[in-house]
C-alpha positions as CSV (number, residue, x, y, z in Angstrom):
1,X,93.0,58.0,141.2
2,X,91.8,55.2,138.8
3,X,94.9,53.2,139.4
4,X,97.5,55.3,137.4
5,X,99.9,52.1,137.9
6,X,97.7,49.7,136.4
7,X,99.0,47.8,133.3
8,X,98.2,49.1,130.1
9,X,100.4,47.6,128.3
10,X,98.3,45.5,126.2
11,X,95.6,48.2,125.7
12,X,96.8,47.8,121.9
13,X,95.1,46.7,118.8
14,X,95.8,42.8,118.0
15,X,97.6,43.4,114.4
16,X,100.1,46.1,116.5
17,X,101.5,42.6,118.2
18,X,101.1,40.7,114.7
19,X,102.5,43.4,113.0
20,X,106.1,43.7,115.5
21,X,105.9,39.6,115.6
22,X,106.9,40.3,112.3
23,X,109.6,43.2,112.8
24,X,111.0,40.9,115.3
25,X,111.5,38.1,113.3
26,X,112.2,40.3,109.8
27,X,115.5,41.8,112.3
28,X,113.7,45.2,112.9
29,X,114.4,44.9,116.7
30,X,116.4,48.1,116.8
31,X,114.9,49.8,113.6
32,X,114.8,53.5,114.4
33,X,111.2,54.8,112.8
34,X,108.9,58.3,113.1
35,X,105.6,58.5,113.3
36,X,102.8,60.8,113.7
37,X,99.6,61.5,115.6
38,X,97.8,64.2,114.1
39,X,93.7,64.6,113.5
40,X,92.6,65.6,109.9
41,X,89.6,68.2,111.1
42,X,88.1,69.9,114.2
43,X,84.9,68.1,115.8
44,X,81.5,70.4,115.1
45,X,83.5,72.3,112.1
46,X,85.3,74.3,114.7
47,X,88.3,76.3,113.9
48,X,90.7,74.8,116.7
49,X,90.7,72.2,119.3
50,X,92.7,71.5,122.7
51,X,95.3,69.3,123.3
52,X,94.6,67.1,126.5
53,X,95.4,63.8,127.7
54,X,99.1,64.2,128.3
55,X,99.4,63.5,131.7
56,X,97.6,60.2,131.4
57,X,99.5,59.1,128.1
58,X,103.0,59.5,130.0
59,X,101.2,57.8,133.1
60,X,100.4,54.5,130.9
61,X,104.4,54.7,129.2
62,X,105.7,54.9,132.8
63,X,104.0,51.7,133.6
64,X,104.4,49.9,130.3
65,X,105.5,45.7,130.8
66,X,104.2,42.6,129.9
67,X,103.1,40.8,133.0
68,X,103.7,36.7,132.9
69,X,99.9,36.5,133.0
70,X,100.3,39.4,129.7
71,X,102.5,36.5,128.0
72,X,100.4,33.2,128.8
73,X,97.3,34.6,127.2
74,X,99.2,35.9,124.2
75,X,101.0,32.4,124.2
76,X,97.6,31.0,124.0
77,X,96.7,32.6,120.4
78,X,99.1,30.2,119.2
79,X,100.0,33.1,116.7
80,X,103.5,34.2,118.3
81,X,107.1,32.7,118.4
82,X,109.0,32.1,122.1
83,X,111.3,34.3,121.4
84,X,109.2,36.9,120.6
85,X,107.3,36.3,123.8
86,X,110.5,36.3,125.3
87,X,111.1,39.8,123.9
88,X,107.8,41.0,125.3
89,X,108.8,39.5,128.6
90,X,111.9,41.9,128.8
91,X,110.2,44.7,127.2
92,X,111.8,48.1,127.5
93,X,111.3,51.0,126.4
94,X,113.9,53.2,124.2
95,X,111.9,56.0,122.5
96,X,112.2,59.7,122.3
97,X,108.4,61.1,122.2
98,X,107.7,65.0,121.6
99,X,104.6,66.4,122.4
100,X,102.6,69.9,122.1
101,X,101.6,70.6,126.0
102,X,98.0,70.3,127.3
103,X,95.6,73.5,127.2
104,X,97.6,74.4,124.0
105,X,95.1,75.0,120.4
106,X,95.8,72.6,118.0
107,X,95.1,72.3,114.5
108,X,94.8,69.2,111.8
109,X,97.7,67.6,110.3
110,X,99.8,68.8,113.1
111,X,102.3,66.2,114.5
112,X,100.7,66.5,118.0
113,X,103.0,63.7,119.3
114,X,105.9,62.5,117.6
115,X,107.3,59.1,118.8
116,X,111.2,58.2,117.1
117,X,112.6,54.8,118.6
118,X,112.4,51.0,117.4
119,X,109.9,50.2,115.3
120,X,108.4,47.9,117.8
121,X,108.1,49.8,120.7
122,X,106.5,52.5,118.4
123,X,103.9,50.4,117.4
124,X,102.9,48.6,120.7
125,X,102.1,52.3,122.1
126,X,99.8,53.2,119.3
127,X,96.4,52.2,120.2
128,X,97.2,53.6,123.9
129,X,97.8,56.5,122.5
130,X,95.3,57.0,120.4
131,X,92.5,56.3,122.9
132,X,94.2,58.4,125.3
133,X,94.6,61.7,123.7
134,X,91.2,61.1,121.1
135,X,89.0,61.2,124.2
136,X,90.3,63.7,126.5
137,X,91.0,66.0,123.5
138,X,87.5,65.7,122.5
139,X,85.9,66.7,125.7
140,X,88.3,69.2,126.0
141,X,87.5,70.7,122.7
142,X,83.9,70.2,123.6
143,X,84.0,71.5,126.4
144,X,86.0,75.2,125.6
145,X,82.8,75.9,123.0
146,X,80.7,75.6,125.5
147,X,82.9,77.5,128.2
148,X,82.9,80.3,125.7
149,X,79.2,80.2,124.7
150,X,78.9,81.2,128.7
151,X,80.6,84.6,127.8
152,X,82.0,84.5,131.2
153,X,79.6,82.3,133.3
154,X,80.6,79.7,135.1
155,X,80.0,76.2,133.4
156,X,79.5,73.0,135.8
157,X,80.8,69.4,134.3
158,X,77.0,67.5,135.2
159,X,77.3,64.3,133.0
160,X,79.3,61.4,135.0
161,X,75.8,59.4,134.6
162,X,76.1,59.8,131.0
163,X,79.3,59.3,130.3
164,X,80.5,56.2,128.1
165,X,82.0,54.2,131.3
166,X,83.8,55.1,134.5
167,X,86.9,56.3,132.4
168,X,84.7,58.3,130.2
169,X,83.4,60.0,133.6
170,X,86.7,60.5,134.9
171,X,88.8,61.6,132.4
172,X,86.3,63.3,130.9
173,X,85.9,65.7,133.8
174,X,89.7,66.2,134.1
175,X,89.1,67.5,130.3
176,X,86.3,69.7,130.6
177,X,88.3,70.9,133.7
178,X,91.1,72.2,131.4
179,X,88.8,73.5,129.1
180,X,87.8,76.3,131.2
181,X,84.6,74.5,133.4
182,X,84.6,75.4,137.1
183,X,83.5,71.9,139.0
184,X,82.7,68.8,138.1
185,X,80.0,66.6,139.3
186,X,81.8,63.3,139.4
187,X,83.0,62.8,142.9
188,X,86.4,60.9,142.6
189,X,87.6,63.2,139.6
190,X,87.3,66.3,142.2
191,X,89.0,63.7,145.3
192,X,92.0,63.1,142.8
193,X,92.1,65.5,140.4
194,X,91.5,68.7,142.9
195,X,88.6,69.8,140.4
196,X,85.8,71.7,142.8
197,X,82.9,69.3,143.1
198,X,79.6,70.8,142.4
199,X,75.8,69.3,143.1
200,X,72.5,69.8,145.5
201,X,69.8,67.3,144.8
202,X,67.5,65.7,142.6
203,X,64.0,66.0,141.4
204,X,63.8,62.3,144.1
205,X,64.9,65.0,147.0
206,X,62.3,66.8,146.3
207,X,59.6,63.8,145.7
208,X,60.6,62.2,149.0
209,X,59.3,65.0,150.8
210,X,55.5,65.1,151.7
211,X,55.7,68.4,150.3
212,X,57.8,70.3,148.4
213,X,58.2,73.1,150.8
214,X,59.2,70.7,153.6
215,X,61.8,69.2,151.4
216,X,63.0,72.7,150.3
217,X,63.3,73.3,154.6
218,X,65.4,70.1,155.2
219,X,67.5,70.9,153.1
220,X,68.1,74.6,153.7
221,X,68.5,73.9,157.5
222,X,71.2,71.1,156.6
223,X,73.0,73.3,154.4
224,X,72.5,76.7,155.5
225,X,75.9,78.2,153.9
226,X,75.0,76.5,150.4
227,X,72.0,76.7,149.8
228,X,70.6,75.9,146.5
229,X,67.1,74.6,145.8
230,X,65.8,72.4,142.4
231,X,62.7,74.5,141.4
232,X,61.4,72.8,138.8
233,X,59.6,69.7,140.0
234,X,56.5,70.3,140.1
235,X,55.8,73.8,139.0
236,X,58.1,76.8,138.5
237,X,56.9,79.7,139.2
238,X,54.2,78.9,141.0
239,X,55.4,76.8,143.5
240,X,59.1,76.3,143.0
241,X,60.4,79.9,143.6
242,X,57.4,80.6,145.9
243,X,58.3,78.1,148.5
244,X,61.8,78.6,147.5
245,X,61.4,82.1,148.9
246,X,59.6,80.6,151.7
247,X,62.2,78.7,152.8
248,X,64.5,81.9,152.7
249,X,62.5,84.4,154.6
250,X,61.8,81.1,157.4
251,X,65.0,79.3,157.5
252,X,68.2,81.3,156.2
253,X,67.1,84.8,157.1
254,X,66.8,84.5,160.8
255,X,70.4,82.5,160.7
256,X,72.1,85.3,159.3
257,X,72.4,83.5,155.8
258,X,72.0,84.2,152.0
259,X,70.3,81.4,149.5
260,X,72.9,80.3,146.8
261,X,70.9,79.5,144.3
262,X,68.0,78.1,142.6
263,X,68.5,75.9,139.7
264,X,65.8,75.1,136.5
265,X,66.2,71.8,134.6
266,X,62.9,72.4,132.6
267,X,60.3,74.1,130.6
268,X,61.5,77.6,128.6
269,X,64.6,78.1,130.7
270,X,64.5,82.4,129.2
271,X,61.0,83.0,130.4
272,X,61.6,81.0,133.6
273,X,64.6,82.8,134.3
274,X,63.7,86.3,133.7
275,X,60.2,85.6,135.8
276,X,62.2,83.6,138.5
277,X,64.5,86.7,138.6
278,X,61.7,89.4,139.4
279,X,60.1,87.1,141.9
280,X,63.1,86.6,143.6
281,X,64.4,90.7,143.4
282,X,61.0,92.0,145.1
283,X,61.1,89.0,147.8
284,X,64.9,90.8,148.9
285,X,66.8,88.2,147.3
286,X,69.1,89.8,144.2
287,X,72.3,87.9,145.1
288,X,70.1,84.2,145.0
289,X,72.0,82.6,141.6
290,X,70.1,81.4,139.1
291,X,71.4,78.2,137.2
292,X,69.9,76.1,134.2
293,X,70.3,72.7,133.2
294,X,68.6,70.0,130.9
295,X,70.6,68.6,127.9
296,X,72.6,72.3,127.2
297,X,75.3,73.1,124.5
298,X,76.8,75.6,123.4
299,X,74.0,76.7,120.7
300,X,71.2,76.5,123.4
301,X,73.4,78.3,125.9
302,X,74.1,81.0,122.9
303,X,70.7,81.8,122.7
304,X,70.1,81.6,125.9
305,X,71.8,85.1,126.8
306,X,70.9,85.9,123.1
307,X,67.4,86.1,124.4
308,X,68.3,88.0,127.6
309,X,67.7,84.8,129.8
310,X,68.7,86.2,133.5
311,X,71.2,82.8,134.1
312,X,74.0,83.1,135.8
313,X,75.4,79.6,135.5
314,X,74.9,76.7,133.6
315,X,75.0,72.6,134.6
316,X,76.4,70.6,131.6
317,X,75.8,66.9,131.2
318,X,75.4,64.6,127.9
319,X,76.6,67.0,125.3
320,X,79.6,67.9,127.1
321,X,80.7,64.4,128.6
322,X,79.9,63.0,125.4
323,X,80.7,65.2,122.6
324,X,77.0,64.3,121.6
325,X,77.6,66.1,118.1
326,X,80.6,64.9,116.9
327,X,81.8,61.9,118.9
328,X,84.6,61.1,117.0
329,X,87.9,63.0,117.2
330,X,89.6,60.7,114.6
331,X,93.0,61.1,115.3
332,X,95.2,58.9,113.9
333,X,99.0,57.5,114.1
334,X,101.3,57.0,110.9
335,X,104.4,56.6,109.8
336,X,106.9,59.7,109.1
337,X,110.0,58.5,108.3
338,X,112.5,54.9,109.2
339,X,116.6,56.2,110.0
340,X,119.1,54.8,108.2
341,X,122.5,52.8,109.6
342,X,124.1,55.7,108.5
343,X,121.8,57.9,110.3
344,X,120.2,59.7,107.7
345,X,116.3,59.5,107.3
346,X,114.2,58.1,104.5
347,X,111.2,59.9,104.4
348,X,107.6,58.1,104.6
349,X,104.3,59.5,102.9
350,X,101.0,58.0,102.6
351,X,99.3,58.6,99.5
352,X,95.4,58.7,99.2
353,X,93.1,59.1,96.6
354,X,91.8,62.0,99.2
355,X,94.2,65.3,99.6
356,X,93.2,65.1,103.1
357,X,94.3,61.6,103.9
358,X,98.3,61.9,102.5
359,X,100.6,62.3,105.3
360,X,103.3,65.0,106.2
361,X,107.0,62.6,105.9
362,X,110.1,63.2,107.9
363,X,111.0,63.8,111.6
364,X,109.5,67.1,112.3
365,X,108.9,70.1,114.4
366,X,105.9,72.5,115.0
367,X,106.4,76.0,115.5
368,X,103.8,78.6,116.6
369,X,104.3,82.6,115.2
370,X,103.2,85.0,116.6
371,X,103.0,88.7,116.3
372,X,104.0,91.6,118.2
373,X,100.8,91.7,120.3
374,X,101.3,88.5,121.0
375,X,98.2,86.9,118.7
376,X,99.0,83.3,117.0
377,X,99.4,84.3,113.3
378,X,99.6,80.4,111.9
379,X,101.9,77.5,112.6
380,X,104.7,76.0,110.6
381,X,105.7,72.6,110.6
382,X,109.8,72.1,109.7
383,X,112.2,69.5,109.6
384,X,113.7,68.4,112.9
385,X,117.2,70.1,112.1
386,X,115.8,73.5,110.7
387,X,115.9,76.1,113.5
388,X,113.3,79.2,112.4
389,X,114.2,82.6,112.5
390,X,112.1,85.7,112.5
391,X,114.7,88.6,113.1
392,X,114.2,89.6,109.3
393,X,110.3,88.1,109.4
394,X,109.2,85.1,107.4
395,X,107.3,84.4,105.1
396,X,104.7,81.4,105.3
397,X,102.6,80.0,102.0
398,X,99.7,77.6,101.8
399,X,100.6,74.2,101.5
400,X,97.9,73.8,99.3
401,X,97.1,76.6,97.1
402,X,100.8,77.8,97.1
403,X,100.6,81.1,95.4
404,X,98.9,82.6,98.1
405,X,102.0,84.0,100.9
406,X,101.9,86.1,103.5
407,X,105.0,87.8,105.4
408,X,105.2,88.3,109.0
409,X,107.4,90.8,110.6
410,X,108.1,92.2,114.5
411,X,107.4,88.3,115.0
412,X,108.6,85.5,117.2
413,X,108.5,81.9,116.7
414,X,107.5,79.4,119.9
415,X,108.5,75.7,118.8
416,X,105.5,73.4,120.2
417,X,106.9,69.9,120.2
418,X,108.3,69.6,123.9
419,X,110.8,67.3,124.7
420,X,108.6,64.1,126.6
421,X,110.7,61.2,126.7
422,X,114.9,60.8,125.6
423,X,116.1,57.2,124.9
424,X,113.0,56.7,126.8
425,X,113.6,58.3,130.0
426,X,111.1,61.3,131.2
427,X,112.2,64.3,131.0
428,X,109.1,66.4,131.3
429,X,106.8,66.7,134.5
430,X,103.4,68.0,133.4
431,X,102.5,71.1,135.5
432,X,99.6,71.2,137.9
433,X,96.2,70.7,136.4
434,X,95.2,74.1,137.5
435,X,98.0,75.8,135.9
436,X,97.2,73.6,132.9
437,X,93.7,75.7,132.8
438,X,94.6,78.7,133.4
439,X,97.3,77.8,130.3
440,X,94.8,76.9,128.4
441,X,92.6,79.9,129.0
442,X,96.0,82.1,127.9
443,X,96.8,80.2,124.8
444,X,92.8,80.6,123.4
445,X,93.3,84.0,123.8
446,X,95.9,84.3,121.7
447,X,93.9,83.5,118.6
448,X,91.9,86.4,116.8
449,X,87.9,86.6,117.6
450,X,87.5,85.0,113.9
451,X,89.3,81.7,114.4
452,X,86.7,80.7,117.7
453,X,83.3,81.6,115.2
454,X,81.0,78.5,116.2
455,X,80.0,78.8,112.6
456,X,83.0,79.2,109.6
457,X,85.5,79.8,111.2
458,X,88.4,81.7,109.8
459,X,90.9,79.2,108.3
460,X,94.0,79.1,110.8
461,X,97.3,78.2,108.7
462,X,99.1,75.6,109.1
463,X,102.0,75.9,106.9
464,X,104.8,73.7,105.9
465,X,108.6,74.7,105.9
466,X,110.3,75.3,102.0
467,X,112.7,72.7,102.8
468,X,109.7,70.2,104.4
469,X,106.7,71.0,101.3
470,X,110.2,70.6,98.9
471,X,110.7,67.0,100.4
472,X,106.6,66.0,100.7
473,X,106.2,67.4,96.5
474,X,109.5,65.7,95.3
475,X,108.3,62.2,97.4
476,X,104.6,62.6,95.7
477,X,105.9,62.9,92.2
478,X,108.3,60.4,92.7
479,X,105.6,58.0,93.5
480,X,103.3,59.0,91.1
481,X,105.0,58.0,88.1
């Protein structure tokens, strides 16, 4: 694996050290604070996206220390005390961190992650954080529209080459692994990550060759038991799947073997497919795959089988590794709440000129409901001490437009935020990254049909606790004045 033990520690924005140079010299050393990451909306106006990245984030706080060489370049800003350096030096970490478990649907303003412990050591991990679980929750997200565009088929992880660095590559396939794809391209995320690896050739396989055909025959007699040929280089239909078929009758048949596949990365991949299909059904070959590629996503796949395209899998590069339509996951990491020396909490809320931007104060806990077929009905966020109760149902209101309620009964309540980290020790070992997609797959399902629209989606609620919207109105009109 990309070195899991390597030092992390100062992955972290600049003003995060500036900022606990100044805790540290203010006395905040052991000043017990909350905060929050949550996201404020779904990429491509989706109604949900997945939680990812977990494994990774506790990876990176496992590891966390200055190094000597950490504190003779920081020394070298001239912008820090010794003995704050001297405090990085012996850095430990104390925090409690909750967390909602990889594969799960998530939904904005959630706390996703909650971190309690000394204001310091809350703020160094930000920025690690933050990169961790905005990327591989954006490719995950990505990647479970797409996954669910294929209605079933399988869906290949093809965009290591276009990925935004080796970590983008890497991680990124882990991600689009949870989502629901079946392989991935990129060689060392299968080696480490047990993801099946996926691939045949090139359009430069086929050019090598003197002829198409005999590159086709090379490569069938090499790989006899997976045999899948790149149609498309020259011309489709009438030479691809013509010496493809070739190649069949002459090299696999008399072995005893079945083609694979064939795969189109070109032209109009529904006519091509549906012609490809009846050449290859009268030539005796019904069970030969077909699979397209070329810059895919989840709307082209859509229409794709909209248009009764005959393809039975699809290769996935740019727009999946990237996110190509909405890069940006923007979650973000603020302040909840600072405990008291008599352990009580004051509450912390961010106001904004935008609704969207104020913050959710307190030390909190997310709870999922869900009915008695098991379908999530919305979420509620509580305080930390309320325990929720559906014996007698419960009734949820918008945080927003409050008049509008709804009560839920023959329900049950699942609380989210999982125990990561106490006083700083690990508590929680994340489960196999198969399990994690196959947990993922379970949890989409619960949500109703309406919530995974590509296009307005139905609103999921997330819903705030009498006790927590009591605390968040009384703070706001307190501040307003």
């Amino acid at each position: 694996m990309l070195d899991v033990k390597r030092n992390l520690t100062t992955l972290t924005d600049f003003y995060e050290l500036t900022m606990s140079a100044g805790y540290f010299d203010e006395g905040y050393v052991d000043k017990i604070s909350v905060f929050d990451m949550f996201f404020r909306r779904v990429p491509d106006g989706g109604g949900y996206a997945i939680m990812a990245g977990l494994q990774q984030f506790i990876e990176a706080v496992d590891n966390l220390k200055f190094t000597e060489e950490d504190i003779t370049y920081l020394r070298s800003t001239e912008m820090f005390s010794e003995p704050f350096l001297n405090y990085l030096a012996n850095f430990q970490f104390h925090c409690n961190i909750w967390a909602i478990e990889e594969g799960t649907p998530i939904f904005p303003h959630e706390p996703i992650v909650t971190v309690e412990g000394p204001a310091i050591e809350c703020q160094l991990i930000e920025t690690l954080m933050l990169v961790t679980f905005n990327h591989q929750c954006l490719i995950a997200t990505k990647g479970n529209r797409i996954v669910r565009s294929a209605e079933g088929r399988p869906v290949m992880e093809f965009g290591a080459r276009r990925a935004q660095g080796y970590d983008g590559a890497y991680y990124g396939a882990r991600a689009a692994y949870i989502s629901g794809c079946s392989s991935t391209s990129c060689v060392m995320a299968g080696r480490d990550f047990g993801i099946p690896v996926s691939g045949t050739m090139a359009h430069a396989w086929v050019q090598m060759f003197p002829t198409q055909y005999e590159a086709f025959k090379k490569y069938a007699e090499m790989y006899p038991d997976n045999c899948i040929l790149l149609v498309d280089t020259y011309n489709v239909l009438k030479s691809g799947i013509p010496d493809a078929i070739k190649v069949f009758d002459e090299v696999l048949k008399p072995l005893g073997k079945r083609p694979r596949g064939v795969r189109i990365d070109s032209g109009d991949i529904a006519y091509l497919s549906k012609k490809a299909r009846k050449m290859l059904d009268e030539a005796g070959y019904p069970d030969c795959t077909i699979c397209a590629s070329n810059s895919l996503d989840e709307y082209i796949v859509r229409d794709l089988i909209l248009q009764g395209a005959r393809i039975d899998s699809f290769g996935i590069g740019e727009n999946l590794i990237t996110a190509k339509s909405d890069p940006v996951f923007g979650g973000v990491y603020k302040l909840a709440a600072v405990k008291e020396e008599d352990g009580t909490y004051t509450p912390k809320i961010k106001l904004s000129e935008t609704a969207a931007k104020m913050t959710i104060p307190g030390l909190k806990k997310l709870w999922r409901i869900y009915d008695e077929d098991g379908k999530a009905m919305a979420d509620l966020i509580t305080l930390a001490d309320e325990e929720v109760s559906t014996k007698h149902g419960i009734t949820l209101f918008d945080p927003v437009e409050t008049w509008k309620e709804r009560t839920f009964v023959n329900c049950t309540a699942r609380c989210l935020s999982t125990p990561i980290y106490v006083e700083g020790k690990r508590v929680y070992t994340s489960p196999d990254l198969h399990d994690i997609k196959k947990f993922c797959k379970a949890q989409v399902n619960t949500l109703w049909d309406e919530v995974k629209r590509f296009e307005n989606p139905h609103r999921y609620y997330v819903d705030l606790s009498q006790k927590l919207w009591d605390l968040r109105h009384d703070l706001l009109k307190a501040m307003s004045k």
